[in-house]
RODO-2510 file (C-alpha; in nm, 4 decimals, decimal comma):
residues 352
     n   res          X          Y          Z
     1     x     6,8453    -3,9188    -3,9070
     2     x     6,9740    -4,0161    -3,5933
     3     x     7,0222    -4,4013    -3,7330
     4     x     7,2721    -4,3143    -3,9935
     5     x     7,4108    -4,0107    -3,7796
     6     x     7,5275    -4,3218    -3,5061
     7     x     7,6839    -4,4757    -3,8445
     8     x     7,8911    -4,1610    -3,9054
     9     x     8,0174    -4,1733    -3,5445
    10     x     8,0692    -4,5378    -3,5744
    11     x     8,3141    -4,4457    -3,8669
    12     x     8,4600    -4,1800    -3,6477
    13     x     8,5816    -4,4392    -3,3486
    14     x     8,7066    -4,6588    -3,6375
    15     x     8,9113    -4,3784    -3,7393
    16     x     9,0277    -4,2312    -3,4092
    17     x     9,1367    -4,5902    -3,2797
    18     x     9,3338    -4,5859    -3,6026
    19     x     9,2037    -4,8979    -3,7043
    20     x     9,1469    -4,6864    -4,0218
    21     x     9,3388    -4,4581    -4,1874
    22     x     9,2155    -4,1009    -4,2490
    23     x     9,2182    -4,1458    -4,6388
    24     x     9,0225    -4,4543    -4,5897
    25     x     8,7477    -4,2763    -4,3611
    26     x     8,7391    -3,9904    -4,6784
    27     x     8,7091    -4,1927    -4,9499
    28     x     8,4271    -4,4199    -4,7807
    29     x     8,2295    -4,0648    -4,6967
    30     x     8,2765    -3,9697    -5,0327
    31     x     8,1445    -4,2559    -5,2167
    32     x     7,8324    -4,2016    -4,9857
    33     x     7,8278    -3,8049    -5,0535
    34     x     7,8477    -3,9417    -5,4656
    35     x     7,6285    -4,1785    -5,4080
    36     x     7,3480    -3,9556    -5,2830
    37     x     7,4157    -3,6533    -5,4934
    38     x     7,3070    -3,9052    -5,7891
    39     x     7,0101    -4,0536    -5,6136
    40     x     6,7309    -3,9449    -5,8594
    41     x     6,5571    -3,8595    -5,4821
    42     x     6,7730    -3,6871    -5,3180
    43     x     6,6321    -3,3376    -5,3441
    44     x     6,2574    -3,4767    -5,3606
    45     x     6,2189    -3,7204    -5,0553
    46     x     6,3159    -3,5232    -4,7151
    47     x     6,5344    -3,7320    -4,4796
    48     x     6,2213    -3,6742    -4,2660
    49     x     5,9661    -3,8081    -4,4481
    50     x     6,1979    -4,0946    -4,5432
    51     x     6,2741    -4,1816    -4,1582
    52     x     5,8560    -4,1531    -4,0948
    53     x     5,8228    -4,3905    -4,3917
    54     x     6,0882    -4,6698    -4,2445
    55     x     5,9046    -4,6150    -3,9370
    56     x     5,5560    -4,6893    -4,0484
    57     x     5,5988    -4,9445    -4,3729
    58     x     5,9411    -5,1321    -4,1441
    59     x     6,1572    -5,0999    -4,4654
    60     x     6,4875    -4,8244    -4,4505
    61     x     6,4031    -4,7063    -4,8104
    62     x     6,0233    -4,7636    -4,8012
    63     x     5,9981    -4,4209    -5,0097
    64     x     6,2782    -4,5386    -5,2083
    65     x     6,5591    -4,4005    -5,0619
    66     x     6,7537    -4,4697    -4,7240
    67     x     6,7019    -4,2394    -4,4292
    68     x     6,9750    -4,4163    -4,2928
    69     x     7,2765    -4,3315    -4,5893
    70     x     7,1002    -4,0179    -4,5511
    71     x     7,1642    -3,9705    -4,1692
    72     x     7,5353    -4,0192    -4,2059
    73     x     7,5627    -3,7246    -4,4272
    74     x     7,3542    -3,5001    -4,2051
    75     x     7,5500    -3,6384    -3,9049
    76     x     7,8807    -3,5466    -4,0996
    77     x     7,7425    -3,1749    -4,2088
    78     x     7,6442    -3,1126    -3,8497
    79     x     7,9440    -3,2047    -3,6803
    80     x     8,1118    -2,9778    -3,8639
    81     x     7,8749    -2,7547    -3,8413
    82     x     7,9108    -2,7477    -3,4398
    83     x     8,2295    -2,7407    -3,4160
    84     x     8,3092    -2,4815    -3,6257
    85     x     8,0058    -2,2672    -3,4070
    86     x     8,1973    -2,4092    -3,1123
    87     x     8,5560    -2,3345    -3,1873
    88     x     8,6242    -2,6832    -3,1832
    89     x     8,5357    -2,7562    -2,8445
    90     x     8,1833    -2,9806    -2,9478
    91     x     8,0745    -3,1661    -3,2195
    92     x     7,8454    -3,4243    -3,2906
    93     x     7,9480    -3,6812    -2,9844
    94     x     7,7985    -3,3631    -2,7499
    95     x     7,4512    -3,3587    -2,9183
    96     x     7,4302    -3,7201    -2,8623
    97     x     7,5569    -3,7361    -2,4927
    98     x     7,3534    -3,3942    -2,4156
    99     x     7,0479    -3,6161    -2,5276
   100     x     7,0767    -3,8668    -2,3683
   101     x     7,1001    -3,6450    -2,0755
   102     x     6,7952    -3,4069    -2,1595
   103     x     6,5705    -3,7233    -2,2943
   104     x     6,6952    -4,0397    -2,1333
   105     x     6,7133    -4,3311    -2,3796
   106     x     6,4229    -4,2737    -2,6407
   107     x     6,3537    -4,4798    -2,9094
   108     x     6,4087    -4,2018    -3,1426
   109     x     6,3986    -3,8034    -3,1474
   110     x     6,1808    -3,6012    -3,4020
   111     x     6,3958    -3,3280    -3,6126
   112     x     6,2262    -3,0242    -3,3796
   113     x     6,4012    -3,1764    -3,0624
   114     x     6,7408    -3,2692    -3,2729
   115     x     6,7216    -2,8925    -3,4176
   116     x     6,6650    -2,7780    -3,0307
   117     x     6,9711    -2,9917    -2,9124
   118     x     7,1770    -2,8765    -3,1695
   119     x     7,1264    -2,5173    -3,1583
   120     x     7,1535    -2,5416    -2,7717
   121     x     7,5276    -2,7211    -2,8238
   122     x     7,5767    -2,4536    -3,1141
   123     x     7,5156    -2,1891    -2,8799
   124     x     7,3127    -2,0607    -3,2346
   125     x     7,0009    -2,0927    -3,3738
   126     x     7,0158    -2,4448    -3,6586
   127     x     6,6832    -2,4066    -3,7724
   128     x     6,7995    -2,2732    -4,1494
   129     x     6,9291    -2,5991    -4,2144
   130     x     6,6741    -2,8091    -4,0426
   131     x     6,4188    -2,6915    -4,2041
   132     x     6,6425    -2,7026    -4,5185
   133     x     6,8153    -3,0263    -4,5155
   134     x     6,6425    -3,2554    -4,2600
   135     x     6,2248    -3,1303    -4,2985
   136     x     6,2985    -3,0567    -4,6639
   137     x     6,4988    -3,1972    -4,9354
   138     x     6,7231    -2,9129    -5,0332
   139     x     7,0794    -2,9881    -5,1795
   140     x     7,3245    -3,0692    -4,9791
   141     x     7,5412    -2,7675    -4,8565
   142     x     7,9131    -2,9393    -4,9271
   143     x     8,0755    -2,6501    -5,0694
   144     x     7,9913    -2,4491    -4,8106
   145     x     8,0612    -2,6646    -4,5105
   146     x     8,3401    -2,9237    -4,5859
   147     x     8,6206    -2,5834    -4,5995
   148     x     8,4969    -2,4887    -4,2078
   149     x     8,6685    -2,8383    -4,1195
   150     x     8,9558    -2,7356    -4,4097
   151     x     8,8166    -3,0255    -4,6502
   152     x     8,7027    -2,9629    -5,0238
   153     x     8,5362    -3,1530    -5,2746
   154     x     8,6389    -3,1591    -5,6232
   155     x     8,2639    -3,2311    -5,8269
   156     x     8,3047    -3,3799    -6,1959
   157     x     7,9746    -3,3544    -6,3694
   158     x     7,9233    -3,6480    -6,6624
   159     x     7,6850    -3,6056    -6,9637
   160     x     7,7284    -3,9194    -7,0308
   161     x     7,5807    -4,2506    -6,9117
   162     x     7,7894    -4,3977    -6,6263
   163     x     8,0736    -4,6879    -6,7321
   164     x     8,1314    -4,7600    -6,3912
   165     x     8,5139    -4,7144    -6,4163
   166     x     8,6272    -4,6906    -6,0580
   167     x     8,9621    -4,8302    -5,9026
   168     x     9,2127    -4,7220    -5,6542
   169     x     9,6090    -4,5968    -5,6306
   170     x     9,8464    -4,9067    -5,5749
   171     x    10,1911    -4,7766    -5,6183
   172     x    10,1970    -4,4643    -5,9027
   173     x     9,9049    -4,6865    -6,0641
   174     x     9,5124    -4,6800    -6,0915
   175     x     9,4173    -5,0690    -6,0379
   176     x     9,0905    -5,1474    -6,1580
   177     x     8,8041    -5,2343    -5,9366
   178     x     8,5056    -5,4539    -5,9395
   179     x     8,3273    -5,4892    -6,2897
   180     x     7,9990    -5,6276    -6,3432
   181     x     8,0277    -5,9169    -6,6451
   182     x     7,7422    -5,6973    -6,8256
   183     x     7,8570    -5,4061    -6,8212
   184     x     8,0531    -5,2279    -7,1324
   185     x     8,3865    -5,1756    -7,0056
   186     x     8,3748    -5,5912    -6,9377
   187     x     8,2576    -5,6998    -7,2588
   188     x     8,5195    -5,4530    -7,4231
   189     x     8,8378    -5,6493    -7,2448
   190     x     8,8692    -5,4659    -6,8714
   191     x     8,8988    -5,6695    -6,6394
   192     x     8,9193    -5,5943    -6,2132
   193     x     9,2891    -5,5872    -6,1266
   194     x     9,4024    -5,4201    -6,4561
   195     x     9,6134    -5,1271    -6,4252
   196     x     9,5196    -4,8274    -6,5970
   197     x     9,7931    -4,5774    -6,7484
   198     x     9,6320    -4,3700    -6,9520
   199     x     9,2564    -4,2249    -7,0900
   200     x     9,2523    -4,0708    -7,3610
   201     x     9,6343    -4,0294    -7,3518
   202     x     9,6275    -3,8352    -7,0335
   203     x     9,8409    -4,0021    -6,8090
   204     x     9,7029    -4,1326    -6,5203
   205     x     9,7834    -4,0021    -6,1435
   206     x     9,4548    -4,0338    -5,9574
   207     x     9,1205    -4,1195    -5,9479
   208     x     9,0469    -3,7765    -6,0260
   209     x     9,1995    -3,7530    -6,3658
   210     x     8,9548    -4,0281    -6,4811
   211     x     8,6605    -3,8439    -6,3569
   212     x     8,8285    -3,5007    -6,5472
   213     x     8,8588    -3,6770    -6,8553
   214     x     8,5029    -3,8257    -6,8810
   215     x     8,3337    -3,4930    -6,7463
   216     x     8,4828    -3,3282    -7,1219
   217     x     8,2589    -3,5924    -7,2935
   218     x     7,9609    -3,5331    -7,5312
   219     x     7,7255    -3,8198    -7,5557
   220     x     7,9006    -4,0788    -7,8395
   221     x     8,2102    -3,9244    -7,7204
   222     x     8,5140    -4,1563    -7,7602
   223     x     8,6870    -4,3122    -7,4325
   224     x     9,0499    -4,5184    -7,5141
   225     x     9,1868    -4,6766    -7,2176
   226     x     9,5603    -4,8036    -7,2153
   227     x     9,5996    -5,0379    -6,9953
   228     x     9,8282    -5,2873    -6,8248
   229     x     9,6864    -5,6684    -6,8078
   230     x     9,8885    -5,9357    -6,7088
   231     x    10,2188    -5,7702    -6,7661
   232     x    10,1192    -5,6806    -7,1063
   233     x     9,9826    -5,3553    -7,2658
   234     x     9,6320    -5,3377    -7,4429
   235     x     9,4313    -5,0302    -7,5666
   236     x     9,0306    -5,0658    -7,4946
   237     x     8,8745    -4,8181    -7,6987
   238     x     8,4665    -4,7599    -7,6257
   239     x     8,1550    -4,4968    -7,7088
   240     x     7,9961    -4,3829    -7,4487
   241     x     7,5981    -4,2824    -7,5112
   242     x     7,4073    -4,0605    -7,3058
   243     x     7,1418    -4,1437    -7,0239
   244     x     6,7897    -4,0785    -6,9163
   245     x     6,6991    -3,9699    -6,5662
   246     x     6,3251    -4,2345    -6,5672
   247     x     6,3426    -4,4768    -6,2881
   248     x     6,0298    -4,7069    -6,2852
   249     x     6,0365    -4,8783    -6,0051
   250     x     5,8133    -5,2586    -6,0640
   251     x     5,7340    -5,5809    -5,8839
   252     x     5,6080    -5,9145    -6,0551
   253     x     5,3192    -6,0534    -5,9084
   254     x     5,0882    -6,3666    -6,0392
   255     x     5,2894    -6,3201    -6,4213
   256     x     5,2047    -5,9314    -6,4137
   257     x     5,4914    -5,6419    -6,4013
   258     x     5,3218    -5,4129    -6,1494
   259     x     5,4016    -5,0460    -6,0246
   260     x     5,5546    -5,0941    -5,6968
   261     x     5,6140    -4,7013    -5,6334
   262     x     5,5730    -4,3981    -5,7743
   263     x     5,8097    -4,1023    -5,6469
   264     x     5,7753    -3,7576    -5,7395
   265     x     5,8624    -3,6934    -6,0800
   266     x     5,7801    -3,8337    -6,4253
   267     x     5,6091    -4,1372    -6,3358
   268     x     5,4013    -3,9195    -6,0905
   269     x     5,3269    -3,6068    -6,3519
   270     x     5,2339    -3,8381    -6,6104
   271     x     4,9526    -3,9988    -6,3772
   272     x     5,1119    -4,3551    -6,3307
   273     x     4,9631    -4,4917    -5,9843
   274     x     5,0792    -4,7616    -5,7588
   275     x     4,9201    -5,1446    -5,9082
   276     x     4,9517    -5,0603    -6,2250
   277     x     5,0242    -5,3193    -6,4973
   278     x     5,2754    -5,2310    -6,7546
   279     x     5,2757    -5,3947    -7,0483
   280     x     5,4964    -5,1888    -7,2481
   281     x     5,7948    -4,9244    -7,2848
   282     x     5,7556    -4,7943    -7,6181
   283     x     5,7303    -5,1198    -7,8365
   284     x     5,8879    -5,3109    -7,6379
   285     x     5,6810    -5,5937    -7,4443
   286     x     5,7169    -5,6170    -7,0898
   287     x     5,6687    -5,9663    -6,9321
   288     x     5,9480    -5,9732    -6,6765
   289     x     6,1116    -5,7050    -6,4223
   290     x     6,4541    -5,7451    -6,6272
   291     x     6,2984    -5,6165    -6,9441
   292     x     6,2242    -5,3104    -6,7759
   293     x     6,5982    -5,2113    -6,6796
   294     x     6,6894    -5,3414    -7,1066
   295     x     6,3983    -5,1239    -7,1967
   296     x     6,5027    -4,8059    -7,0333
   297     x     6,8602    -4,8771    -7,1017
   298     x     6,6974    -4,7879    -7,5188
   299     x     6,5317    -4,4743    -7,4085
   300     x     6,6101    -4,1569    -7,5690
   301     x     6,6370    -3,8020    -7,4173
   302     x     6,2811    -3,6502    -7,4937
   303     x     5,9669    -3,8726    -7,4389
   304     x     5,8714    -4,2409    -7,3840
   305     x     5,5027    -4,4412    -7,4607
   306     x     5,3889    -4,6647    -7,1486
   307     x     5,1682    -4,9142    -7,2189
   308     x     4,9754    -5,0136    -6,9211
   309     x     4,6451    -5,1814    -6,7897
   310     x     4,4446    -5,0376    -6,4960
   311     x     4,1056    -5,1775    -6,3663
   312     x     4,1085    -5,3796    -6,7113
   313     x     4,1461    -5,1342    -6,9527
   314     x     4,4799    -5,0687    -7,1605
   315     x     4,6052    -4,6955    -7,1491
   316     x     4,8810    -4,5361    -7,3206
   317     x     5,0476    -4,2490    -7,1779
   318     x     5,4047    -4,0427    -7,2940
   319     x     5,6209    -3,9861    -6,9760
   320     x     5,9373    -3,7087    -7,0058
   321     x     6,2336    -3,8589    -6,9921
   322     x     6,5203    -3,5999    -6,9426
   323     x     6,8578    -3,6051    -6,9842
   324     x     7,0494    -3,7585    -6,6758
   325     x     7,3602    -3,6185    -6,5352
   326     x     7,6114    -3,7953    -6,2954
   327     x     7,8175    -3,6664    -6,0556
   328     x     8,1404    -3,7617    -5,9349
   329     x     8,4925    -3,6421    -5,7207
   330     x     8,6815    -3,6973    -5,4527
   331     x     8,6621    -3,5185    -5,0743
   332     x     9,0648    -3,4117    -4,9699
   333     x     9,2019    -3,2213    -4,7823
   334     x     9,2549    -2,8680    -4,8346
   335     x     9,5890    -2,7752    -4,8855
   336     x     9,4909    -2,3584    -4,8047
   337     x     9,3434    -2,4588    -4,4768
   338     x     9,3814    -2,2630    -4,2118
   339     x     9,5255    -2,3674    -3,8688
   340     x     9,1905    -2,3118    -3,7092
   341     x     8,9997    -2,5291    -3,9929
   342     x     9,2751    -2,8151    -3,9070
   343     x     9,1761    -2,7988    -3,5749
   344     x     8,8289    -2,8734    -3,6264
   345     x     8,9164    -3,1464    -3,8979
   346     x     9,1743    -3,3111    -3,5785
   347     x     8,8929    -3,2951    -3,3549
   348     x     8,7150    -3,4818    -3,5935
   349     x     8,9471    -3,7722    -3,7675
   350     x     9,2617    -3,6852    -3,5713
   351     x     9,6237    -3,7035    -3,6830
   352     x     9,6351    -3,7212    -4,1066
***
């Protein structure tokens, strides 16, 4: 934790030297709060057990997710956290400077002496979300903690399979933002730097009103973009199918597609182990790691067949294969908060 918890302060200096603005430091911490919220590990691998892992295998997601992207959002939760328990008077920079004090310079602390520190700086006992949040994998508690600092988080949830539309406001106007050359929205005419004015004839305003559209989709649900590309006007019109929440994660060794990991989950309930040699998903053959990602991207809701080899012999096993959700929104400020929430959210990114 304490890795990415250094991160979050890192972002805070930035921010407080005003080398970046306080909508920049949001929007970065809110791609990483989206980010993780989707992370098909996030409530199954405990920031603990993911720290223990970099630790021993010298990898920062050597169970498959990062302990340090998970640090900064701990780090961020906790600072709040304290200085709401604190009135505003200690935060985050405290627990690291009281320490350093109590410990000298270790090379790292385990989550019993962080939970000690921070309920000493709290003044109140941190072990609920400790035990919740950095020894266990629970959800994140955003809704609950971003208004103490007078923030809130509007979510979006999408039933349907991410199309990667993101961009940013330049001037009244959403301007498209990276797009891989694969990916739908590409091949259908969208190009980075486009300017998008409406979705499905709602006009556009902010980022959010993309993300509001999309969340009312069904799976085949319709998606028309009007857009602005080089001064002239085009409508990009798109289905867009649902997803599957089956990750198999594989490494090619000697010509064979091997198991590299097998998290919690599917994989795991259906008896897959680590060496592994998959040969198929459903019908289709599997002779490089790139047909794996084209072969999921056919899966259905429901069921899939693996096709695999183990100590020689060929075995055939159905692994679920559940609807995925995705989650997206924005982290602003709240326009009911109070003066004492604003205090706390000063103390912590200064002037807006």
């Amino acid at each position: 934790m304490t890795e990415g918890a250094t991160d979050y302060l890192a972002a805070l200096v930035l921010r407080r030297a005003e080398l970046v603005s306080q909508r920049d430091t949001l929007i970065a911490l809110t791609h990483q709060i989206v980010d993780h919220r989707n992370h098909h590990l996030s409530e199954i691998v405990s920031p603990e057990d993911a720290s223990w892992a970099a630790w021993d295998r010298l990898g920062d997601d050597a169970l498959g997710i990062s302990p340090s992207s998970q640090g900064v959002l701990l780090g961020l939760l906790l600072d709040i956290r304290l200085r709401a328990a604190t009135g505003g008077k200690a935060g985050l920079p405290e627990l690291i400077r009281t320490g350093l004090e109590r410990h000298g310079k270790l090379v790292g602390y385990t989550s019993e002496q962080l939970e000690k520190l921070a309920s000493d700086v709290a003044g109140t006992s941190q072990a609920s979300f400790f035990e919740s949040h950095v020894r266990g994998a629970k959800r994140l508690p955003w809704d609950e903690t971003l208004p103490k600092a007078g923030l809130v988080f509007n979510w979006f949830m999408w039933k349907v399979k991410d199309p990667h539309l993101r961009g940013v406001m330049d001037g009244g106007l959403l301007v498209v933002g990276p797009l891989a050359e694969e990916s739908r929205l590409y091949q259908a005419g969208l190009r980075p730097g486009d300017e998008l004015m409406y979705i499905n004839q709602n006009k556009v305003k902010t980022p959010d009103d993309v993300d509001r559209v999309i969340a009312k989709l069904k799976p085949r649900g319709r998606l028309r973009l009007d857009i602005r590309h080089n001064k002239k006007h085009r409508t990009i019109r798109l289905s867009l199918e649902d997803d599957v929440a089956l990750v198999i994660p594989v490494e090619e060794k000697n010509g064979l597609i091997l198991i590299k990991s097998v998290p919690p989950g599917p994989l795991k309930d259906a008896g897959i182990k680590v060496g592994d040699n998959l040969e198929k998903v459903d019908n289709r053959r599997i002779t490089r790691t790139t047909d794996v990602v084209d072969a999921l991207r056919r899966v259905r809701k429901g069921r899939t067949l693996l096709t695999y080899r183990r100590l020689g012999k060929r075995k055939k096993v159905k692994v679920k294969a559940p609807q995925r959700f995705y989650w997206r929104g924005s982290m602003q400020v709240d326009p009911a908060a109070t003066d004492e929430t604003k205090k706390i959210l000063k103390g912590m990114l200064g002037e807006g």
